[in-house]
N, C-alpha and C positions, 0 to 999 in steps of 0.2 A: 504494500500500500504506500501511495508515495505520504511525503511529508506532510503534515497539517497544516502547518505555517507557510509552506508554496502554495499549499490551494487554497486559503484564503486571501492570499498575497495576488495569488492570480483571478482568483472573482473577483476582490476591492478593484484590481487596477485595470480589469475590461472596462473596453469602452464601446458600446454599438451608436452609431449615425442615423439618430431616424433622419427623413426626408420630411422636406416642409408639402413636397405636396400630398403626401400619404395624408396628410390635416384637412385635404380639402376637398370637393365632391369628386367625385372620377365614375368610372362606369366600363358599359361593355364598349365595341364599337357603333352599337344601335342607339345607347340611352345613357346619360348619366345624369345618378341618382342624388337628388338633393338632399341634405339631411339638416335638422337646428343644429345652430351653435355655430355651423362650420365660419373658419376664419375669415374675413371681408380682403386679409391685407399681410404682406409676410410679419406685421409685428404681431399680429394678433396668432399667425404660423406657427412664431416663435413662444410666443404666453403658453401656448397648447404644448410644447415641445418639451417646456421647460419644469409643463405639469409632470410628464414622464419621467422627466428627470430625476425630480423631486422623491418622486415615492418608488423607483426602483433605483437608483443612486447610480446607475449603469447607464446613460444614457447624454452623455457631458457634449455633443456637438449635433449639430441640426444643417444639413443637405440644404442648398439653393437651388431654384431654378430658375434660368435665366432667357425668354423674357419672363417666364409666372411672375418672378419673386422680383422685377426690375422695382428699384424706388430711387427717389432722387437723391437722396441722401443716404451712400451706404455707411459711410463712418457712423449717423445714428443710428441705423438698423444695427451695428456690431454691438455698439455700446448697449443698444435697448439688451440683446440678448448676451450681453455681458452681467446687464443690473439682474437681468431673469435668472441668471446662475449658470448657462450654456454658453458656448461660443458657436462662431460661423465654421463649418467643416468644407467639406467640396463642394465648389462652383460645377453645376452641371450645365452646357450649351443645350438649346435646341435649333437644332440646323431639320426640322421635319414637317413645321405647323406652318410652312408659307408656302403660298402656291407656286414662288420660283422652283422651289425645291421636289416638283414633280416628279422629274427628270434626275433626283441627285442635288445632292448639295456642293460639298467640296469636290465630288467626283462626277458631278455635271458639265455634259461636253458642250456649255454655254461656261465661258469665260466669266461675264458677266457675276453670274450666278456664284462663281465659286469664288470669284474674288467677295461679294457680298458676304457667305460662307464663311471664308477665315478671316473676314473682318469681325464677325461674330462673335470668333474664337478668341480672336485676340481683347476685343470687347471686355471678354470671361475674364482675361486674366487681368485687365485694369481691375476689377470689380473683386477680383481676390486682393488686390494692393490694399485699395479702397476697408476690406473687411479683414482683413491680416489671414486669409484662408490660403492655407499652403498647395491646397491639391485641384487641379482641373480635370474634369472629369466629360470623357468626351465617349459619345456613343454614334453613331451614322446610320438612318435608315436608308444608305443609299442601296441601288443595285440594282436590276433590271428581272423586268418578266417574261420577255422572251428572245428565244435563240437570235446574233443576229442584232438587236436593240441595238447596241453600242459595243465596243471594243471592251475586254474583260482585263488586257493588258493593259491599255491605256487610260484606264478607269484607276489601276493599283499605281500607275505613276502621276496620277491626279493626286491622290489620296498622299501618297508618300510627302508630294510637292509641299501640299496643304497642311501636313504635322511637323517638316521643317521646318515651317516657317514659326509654328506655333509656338515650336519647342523651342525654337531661337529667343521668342518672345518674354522666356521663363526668368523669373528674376531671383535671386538667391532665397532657398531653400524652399523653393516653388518644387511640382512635381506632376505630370498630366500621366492621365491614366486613361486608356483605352479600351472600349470595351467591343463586345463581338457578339452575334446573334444570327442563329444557324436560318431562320427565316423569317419572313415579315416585317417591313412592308413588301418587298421583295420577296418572288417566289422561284423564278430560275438562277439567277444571283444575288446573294448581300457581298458586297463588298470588304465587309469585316465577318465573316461568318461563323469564326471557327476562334481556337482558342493560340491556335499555331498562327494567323494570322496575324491577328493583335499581335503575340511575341514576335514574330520577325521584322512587324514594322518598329515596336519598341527595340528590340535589340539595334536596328538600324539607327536609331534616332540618338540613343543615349543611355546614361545610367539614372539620369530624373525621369524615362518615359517606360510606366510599369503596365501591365494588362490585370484589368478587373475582372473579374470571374461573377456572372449575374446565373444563380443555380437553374433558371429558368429555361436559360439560352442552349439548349443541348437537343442533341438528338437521343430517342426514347432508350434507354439501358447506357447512356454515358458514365463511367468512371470519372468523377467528378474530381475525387477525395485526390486522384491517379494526377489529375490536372494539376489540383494543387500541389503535390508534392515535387511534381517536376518544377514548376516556377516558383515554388519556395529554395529548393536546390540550385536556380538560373539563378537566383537572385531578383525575380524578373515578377513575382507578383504584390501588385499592390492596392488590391482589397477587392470586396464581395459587396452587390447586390445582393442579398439575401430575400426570397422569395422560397413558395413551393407552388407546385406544378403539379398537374396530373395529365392533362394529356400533351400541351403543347406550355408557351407562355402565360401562366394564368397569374403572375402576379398575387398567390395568396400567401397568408401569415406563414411564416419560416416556421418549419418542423411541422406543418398541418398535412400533407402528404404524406412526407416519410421522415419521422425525425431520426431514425437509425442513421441517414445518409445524412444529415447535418451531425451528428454524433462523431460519425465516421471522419468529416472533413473538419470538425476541430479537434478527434484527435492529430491529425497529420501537423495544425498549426500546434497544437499544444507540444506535439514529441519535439520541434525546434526552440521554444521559445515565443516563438510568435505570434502570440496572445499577448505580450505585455506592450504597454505603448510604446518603447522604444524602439520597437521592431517596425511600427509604422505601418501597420497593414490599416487598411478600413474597413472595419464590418457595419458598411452601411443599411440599413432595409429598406429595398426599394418594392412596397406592396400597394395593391390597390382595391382598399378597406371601399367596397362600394355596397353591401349589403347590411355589413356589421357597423358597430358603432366605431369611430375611428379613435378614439384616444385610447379605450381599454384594448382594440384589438393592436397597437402599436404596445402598449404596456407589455398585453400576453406574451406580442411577440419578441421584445427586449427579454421576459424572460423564460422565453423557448431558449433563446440562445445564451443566456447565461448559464441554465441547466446542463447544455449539455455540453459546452464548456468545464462547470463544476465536472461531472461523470468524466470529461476526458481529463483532469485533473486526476480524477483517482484512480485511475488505471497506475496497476504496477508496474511500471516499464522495468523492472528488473526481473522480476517474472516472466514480464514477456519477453524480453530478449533472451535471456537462458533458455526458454523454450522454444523459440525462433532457431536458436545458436546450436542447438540440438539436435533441429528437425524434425519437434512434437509438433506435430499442425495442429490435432487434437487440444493439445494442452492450449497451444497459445491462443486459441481460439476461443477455448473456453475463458481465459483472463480476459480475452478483450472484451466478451461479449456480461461476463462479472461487472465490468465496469459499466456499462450501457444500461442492464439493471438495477443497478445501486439506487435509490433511492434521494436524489439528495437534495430534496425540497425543505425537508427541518432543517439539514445544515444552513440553506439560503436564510430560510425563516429566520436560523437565531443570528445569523449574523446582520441581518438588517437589524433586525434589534439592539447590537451592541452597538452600530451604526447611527442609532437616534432614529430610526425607520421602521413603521409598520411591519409585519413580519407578512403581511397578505397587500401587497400594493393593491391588485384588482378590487378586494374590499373598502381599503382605504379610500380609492378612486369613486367609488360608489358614494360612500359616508360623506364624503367632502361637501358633494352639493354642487361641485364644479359645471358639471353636464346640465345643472338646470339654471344655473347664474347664467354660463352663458351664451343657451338657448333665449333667455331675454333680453342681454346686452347686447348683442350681435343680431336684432330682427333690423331687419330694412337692409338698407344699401345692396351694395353684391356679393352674394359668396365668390370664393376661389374657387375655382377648377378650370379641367380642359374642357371644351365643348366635342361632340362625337358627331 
């Protein structure tokens, strides 16, 4: 059993990234669903973000989206969620919601268009200066539908063109992160599709341009945990969307699917070290709460992933390497999977307690009253969301 004092050391010091828009209405591609309370504005984003915060103590930086979260003044918007208790995490671009971008954004065979694109980009990173946010966080729905469309080669030297320059743009202790998605909007090419992709365009660029792993983006029976440990080994991964999936992209609460494979993939960060903040990884959650209520299911899902973090904390890794070292499969199999049944919600429980924190944030969150203040503070004006 490993040590007690590391695996409270490594619960206190995770830190998960909710997203400001998970706060706001979202939906399928037919309807999005409105609900009370939602926020009008990224400060009010932030108020919601910083409740999470609060009552699971794991939750210290909050995702932009950029135009969503644009306001005029980002140096207040840091300081507001600096007074809230949180800070600003990754700047995310949207190069998908304008109708230049039919055809492609940075990888659109209109010039025009793609210079607009990485004007965008670079946009993002004035706006991380602005908010002291270190990491840019960039995803592309580009790619084509059929055979034929456009060139598939000169589409990847669009693309390359376009994260030179971005990457040029980065200013000390800055970092852009790349993510990739096997389909959608695109259905005979994405242009980032795969997970090799993003790495060889990041290996090309530099040692600040790392590949995001969004659990969603795969194809059905993916080795995910496999992904990760290969670019934890490259040096080359630098954080998760976290999401669960059931058939394709579903955007629902982390570990609602399959928590065994989220188990799985923080034992792979927990066997380096990887877990603590100095490693730098981002476990951000990027989900889209459009049935359930959105603060508690962001709560829950802050502590899906703290849980099973805790369980890959208690795995015996001396056990299991003896048994590994041996070539018990048997055995080692049986430790790892000890660990994944371990129970370890009381330990969470008493440790928010010694923390000054409810031992039940989801109850606490009820108790508060929060959900119903501000359901009436927040009537009129406009909520946030995307339109479908």
């Amino acid at each position: 059993m490993s040590d007690h004092s590391a695996i409270t050391a490594g619960i206190r010091g995770l830190g998960v990234e909710t997203a400001s828009w998970a706060y706001a209405n979202s939906g399928t591609r037919f309807k999005v669903f409105a609900q009370p309370g939602v926020p009008r504005d990224p400060f009010e984003k932030i108020d919601d973000a910083a409740v999470v915060h609060r009552l699971t103590g794991a939750a210290p930086t909050v995702a932009l989206h950029i135009p969503w979260d644009k306001v005029d003044d980002y140096d207040r918007l840091a300081k507001h969620a600096e007074a809230q208790g949180v800070r600003i995490g990754a700047i995310n671009s949207n190069v998908f919601q304008d109708d230049d971008y039919k055809l492609g954004s940075v990888c659109s065979p209109d010039p025009v268009v793609r210079r607009k694109a990485t004007d965008h980009l670079l946009e993002c990173i004035d706006i991380m200066d602005a908010t002291g946010s270190d990491t840019l966080k960039l995803w592309f729905a580009d790619g084509t539908n059929y055979p034929g469309q456009d060139s598939i080669r000169a589409r990847q030297d669009r693309l390359a063109e376009a994260l030179r320059e971005t990457y040029a743009r980065l200013g000390d202790g800055q970092r852009m992160l790349l993510e990739y998605k096997l389909f959608e909007p695109s259905f005979y090419t994405m242009d980032v599709p795969d997970w090799g992709t993003s790495y060889a365009h990041c290996l090309e660029l530099g040692p600040r341009a790392q590949v995001v792993i969004d659990t969603g983006h795969h194809a059905p029976g993916t080795n995910i945990e496999f992904i990760v440990a290969f670019l934890l080994r490259a040096h080359k991964l630098g954080g998760f969307d976290f999401n669960s999936r059931f058939y394709a992209d579903d955007d629902l609460m982390v570990g609602a699917a399959d928590p065994f494979q989220l188990f799985r993939i923080m034992h792979e960060i927990v066997s380096v070290g990887a877990h603590t903040p100095q490693a730098g990884i981002a476990f951000m959650l990027d989900q889209c709460h459009n049935i359930e209520a959105k603060i508690p299911a962001i709560i829950r899902s802050v502590l899906n992933v703290q849980e099973m973090t805790a369980k890959a904390l208690m795995l015996d890794n001396t056990a299991l390497a003896a048994a590994q070292g041996s070539g018990d499969v048997l055995a080692a199999n049986q430790i790892f999977m000890d660990a994944f049944y371990t129970d370890v919600r009381p330990m969470l429980a008493s440790l928010r307690e010694e923390d000054g924190r409810d031992p039940d944030p989801m109850a606490a969150y009820h108790r508060s009253g929060y959900a119903e203040t501000i359901a009436a503070e927040r009537a009129g004006g406009e909520q946030a969301g995307w339109g479908a």
